[in-house]
C-alpha positions as semicolon CSV with decimal commas, in nm:
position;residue;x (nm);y (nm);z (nm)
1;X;12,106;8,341;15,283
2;X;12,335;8,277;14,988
3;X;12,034;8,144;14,815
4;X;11,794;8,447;14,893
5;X;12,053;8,654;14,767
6;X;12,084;8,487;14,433
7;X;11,734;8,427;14,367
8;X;11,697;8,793;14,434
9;X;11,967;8,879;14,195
10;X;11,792;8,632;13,936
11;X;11,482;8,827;13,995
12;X;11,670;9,174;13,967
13;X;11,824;9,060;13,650
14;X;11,492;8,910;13,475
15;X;11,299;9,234;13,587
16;X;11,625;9,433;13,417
17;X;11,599;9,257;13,112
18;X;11,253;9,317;13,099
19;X;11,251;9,679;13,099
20;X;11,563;9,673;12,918
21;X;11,378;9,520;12,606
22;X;11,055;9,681;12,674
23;X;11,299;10,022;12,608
24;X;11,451;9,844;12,313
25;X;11,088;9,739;12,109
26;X;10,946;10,088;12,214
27;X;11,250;10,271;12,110
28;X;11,261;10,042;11,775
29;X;10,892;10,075;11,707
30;X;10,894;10,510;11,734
31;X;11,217;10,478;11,495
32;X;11,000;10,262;11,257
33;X;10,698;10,554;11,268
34;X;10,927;10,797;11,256
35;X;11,106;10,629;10,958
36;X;10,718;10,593;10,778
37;X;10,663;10,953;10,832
38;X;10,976;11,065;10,649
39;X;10,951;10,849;10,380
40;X;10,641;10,999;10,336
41;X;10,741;11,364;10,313
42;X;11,038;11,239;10,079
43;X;10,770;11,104;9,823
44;X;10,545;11,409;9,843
45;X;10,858;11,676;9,864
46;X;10,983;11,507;9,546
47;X;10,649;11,530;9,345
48;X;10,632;11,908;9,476
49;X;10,963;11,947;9,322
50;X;10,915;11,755;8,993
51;X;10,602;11,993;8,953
52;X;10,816;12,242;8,989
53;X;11,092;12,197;8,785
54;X;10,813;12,154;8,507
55;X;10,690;12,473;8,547
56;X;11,046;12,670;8,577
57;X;11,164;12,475;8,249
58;X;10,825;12,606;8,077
59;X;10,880;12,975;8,173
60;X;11,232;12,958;8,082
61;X;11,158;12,808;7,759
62;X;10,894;13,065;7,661
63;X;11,111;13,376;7,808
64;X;11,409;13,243;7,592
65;X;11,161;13,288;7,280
66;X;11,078;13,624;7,394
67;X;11,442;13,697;7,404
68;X;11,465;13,566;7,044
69;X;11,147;13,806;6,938
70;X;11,393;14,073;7,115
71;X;11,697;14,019;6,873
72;X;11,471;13,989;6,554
73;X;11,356;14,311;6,640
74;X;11,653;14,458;6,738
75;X;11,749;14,356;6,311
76;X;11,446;14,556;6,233
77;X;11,574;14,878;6,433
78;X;11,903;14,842;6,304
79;X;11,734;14,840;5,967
80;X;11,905;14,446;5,874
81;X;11,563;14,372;5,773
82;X;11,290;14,532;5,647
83;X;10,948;14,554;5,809
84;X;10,691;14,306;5,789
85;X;10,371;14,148;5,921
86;X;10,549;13,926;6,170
87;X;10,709;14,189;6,359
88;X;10,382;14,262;6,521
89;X;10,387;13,935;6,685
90;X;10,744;13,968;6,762
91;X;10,656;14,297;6,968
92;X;10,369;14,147;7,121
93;X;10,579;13,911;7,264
94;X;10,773;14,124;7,409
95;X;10,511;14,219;7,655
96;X;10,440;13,843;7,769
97;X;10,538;13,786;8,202
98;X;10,595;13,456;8,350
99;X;10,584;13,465;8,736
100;X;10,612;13,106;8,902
101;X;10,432;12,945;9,193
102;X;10,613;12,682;9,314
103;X;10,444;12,420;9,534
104;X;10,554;12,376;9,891
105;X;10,265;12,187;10,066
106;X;10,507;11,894;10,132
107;X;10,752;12,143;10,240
108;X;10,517;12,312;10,502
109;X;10,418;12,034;10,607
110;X;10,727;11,886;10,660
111;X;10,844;12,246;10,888
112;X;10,533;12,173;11,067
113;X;10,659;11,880;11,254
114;X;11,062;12,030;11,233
115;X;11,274;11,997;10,936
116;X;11,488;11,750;11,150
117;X;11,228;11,477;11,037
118;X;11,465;11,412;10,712
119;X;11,767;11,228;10,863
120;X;11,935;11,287;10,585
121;X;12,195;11,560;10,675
122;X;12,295;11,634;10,286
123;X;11,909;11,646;10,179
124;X;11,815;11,842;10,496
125;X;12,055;12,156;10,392
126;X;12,000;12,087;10,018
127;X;11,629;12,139;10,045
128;X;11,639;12,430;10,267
129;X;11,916;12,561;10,011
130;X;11,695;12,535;9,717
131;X;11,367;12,703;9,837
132;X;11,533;12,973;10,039
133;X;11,776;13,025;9,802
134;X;11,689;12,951;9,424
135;X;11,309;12,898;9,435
136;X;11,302;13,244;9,616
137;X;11,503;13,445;9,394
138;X;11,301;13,303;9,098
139;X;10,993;13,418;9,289
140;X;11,167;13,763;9,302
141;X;11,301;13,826;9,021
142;X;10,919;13,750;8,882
143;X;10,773;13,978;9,082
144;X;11,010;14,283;9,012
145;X;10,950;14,229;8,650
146;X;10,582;14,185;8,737
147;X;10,574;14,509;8,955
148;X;10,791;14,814;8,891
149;X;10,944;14,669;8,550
150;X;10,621;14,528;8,441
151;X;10,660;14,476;8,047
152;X;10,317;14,534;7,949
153;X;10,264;14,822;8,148
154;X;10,573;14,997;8,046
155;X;10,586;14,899;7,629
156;X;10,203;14,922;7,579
157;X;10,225;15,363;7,544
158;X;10,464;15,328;7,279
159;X;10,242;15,042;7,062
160;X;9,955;15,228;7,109
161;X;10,151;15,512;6,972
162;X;10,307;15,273;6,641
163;X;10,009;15,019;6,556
164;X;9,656;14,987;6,528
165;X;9,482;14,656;6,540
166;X;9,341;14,507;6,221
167;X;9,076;14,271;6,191
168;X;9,315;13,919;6,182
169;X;9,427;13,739;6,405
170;X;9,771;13,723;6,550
171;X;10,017;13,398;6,438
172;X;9,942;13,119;6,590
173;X;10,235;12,893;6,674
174;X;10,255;12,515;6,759
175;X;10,408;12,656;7,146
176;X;10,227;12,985;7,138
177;X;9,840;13,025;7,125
178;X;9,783;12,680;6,981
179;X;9,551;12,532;7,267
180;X;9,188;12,677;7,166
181;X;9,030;12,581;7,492
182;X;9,298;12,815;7,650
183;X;9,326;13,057;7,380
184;X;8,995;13,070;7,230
185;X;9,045;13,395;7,145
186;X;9,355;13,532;7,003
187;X;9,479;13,930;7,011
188;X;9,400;14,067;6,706
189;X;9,728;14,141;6,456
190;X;9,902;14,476;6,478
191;X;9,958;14,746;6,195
192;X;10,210;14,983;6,185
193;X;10,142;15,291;6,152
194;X;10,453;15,469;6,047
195;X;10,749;15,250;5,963
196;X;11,006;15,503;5,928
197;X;10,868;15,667;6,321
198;X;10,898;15,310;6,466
199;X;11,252;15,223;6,355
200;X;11,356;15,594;6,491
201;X;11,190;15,541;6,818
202;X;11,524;15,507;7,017
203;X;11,337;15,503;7,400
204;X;11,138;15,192;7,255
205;X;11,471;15,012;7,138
206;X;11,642;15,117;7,501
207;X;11,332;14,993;7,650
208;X;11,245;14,662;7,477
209;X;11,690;14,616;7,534
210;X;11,636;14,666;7,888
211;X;11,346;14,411;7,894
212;X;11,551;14,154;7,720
213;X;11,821;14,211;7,954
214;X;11,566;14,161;8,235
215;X;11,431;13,788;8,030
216;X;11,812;13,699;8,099
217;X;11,825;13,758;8,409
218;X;11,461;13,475;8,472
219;X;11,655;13,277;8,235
220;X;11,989;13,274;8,460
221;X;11,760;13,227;8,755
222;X;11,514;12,934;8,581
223;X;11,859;12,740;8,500
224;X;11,986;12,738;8,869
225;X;11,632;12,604;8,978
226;X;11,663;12,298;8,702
227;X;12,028;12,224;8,802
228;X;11,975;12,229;9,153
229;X;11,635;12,057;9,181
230;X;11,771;11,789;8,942
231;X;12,023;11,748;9,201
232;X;11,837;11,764;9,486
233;X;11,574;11,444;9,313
234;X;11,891;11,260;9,270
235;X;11,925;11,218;9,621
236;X;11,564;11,180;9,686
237;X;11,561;10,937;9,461
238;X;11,876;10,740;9,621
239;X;11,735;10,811;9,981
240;X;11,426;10,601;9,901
241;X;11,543;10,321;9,746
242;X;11,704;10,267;10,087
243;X;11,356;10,179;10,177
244;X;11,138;10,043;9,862
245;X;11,198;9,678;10,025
């Protein structure tokens, strides 16, 4: 009897053991896929962002040289200089709009299967901070400035009112129609019409200070996108060289 018993409770025990491990190598193996999946939304959530950041660090560099063509002619207004040539470039870039798209494949993807997929707590809340958050109110602020404050649409009445175009084209700058398979064709170059009428247009000055006011406002936003998404590939970055072994 006392031998039944502990061949039974040998058998008990091996079968125990079995399962036990069986448990063990399943649950190991499903952390290991699991582990390949993320790493794989890391990789392709950071190149999404790195696109991204390129883009916002273009537009921000472009609308800071609009807000520069602002304050030179805000000199001409206030009569510091006086008018020349290159002021017609300066107001035509005044009328330039930079709306970006950010990319967010990895990101859908990754809510497809749940957002719990990143084990990393701190990255989890980060990247949910920086698209709901930043991205969006980049997105936004494009849009408004696109839409009911569009700057073409509100400063082209008055330029049709000051210039006529002549039969030259506009300067060409090394950052600034300089690709000729993109810009093939350049706008022609402006000519005022009435010097002393422009400079006492005070609804264009309000309206081109407004506007820069507005460029500020993408810069502000453009900045906290760069900061944060800098961040945010920092600990990307650290998160996968966890793993590169």
């Amino acid at each position: 009897m006392k031998k039944k018993l502990i061949k039974y409770s040998l058998e008990f025990l091996v079968i125990f053991l079995g399962i036990s491990l069986s448990f063990v190598i399943n649950n190991w193996n499903e952390n290991k896929k699991r582990k390949i999946v993320e790493i794989k939304h890391l990789k392709e959530l950071k190149s999404d962002i790195t696109e991204t950041l390129k883009e916002a660090k273009s537009d921000e560099k472009l609308n800071i040289l609009d807000i520069q063509s602002s304050i030179y002619l805000q000199d001409f207004f206030f009569q510091n200089i006086p008018y020349n040539d290159s002021l017609s470039y300066h107001f035509y870039r005044t009328t330039q709009h930079y709306q970006i798209y950010p990319k967010t494949s990895a990101l859908e993807s990754i809510k497809s299967i749940g957002l719990d997929i990143i084990s990393n707590d701190s990255i989890r809340l980060r990247v949910t901070d920086f698209y709901q958050v930043h991205i969006q109110n980049l997105v936004d602020v494009g849009r408004v400035s696109q839409g009911q404050t569009n700057f073409a649409n509100s400063l082209w009445p008055y330029f049709e009112k000051h210039f006529k175009p002549i039969n030259k084209s506009i300067r060409k700058d090394n950052d600034w129609y300089s690709d000729t398979i993109y810009a093939k064709y350049p706008p022609k170059k402006w000519q005022v019409l009435d010097v002393v009428k422009l400079q006492k247009d005070y609804k264009l000055q309000l309206l081109l200070d407004k506007k820069m006011l507005d460029r500020q406002g993408s810069v502000a936003y453009s900045n906290r996108v760069l900061i944060k998404g800098e961040e945010l590939l920092k600990l990307i970055s650290k998160e996968l060289m966890k793993y590169d072994n």
